[in-house]
C-alpha positions in Angstrom: 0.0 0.0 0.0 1.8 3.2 -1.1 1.7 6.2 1.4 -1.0 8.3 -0.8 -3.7 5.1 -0.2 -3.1 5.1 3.3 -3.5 9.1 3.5 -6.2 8.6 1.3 -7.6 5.8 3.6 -7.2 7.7 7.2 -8.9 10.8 5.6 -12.0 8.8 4.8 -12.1 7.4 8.3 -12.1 10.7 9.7 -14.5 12.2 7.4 -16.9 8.8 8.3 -16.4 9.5 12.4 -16.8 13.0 11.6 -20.3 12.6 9.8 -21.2 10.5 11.8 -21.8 12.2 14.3 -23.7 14.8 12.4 -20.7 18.0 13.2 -20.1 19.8 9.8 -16.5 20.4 8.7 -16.1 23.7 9.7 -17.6 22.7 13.4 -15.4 20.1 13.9 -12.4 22.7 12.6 -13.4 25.4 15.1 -14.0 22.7 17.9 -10.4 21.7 17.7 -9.4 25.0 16.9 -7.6 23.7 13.9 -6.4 25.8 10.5 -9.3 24.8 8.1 -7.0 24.6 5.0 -5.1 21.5 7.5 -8.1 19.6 8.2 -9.3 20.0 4.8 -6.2 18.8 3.2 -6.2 15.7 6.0 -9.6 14.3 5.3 -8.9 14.8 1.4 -5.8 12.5 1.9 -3.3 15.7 1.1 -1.8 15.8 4.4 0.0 13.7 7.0 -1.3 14.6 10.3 1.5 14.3 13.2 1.4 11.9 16.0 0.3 15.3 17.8 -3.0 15.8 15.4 -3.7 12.1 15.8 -3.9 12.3 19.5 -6.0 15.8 19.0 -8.3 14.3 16.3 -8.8 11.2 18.6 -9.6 13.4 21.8 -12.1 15.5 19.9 -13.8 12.7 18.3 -13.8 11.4 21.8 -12.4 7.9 21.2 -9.1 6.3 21.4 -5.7 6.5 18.9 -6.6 2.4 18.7 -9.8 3.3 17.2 -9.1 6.1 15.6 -7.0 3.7 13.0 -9.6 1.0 12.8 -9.9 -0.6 9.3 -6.6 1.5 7.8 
């Protein structure tokens, strides 16, 4: 699996735990008081978040690193 799929792969997970619970982009952006342009370019698979933005992603979505990587 080459890097992009992966990227590609972990953005769709957090736009699918992000939808799911019904937030809007640009609510779950200002909730973790994260640069739109960032968390657009991460869910599109543009971006490598840091082990940092995992843990913050994870916290704000309220559920663990473990999880937050399910089915990558």
């Amino acid at each position: 699996m080459s890097t992009a799929d992966i990227r590609q792969q972990f953005g769709e997970r957090i736009r699918s735990l992000r939808q799911a619970r019904g937030w809007p982009q640009v609510e779950m952006e200002d909730f973790l008081a994260m640069d739109r342009s960032y968390f657009s370019e991460i869910e599109t698979g543009k971006k490598d978040p840091s082990l940092t933005m995992l843990k913050t992603l994870a916290t704000g979505l309220k559920i663990t690193l473990s999880k937050l990587k399910d089915g990558l």
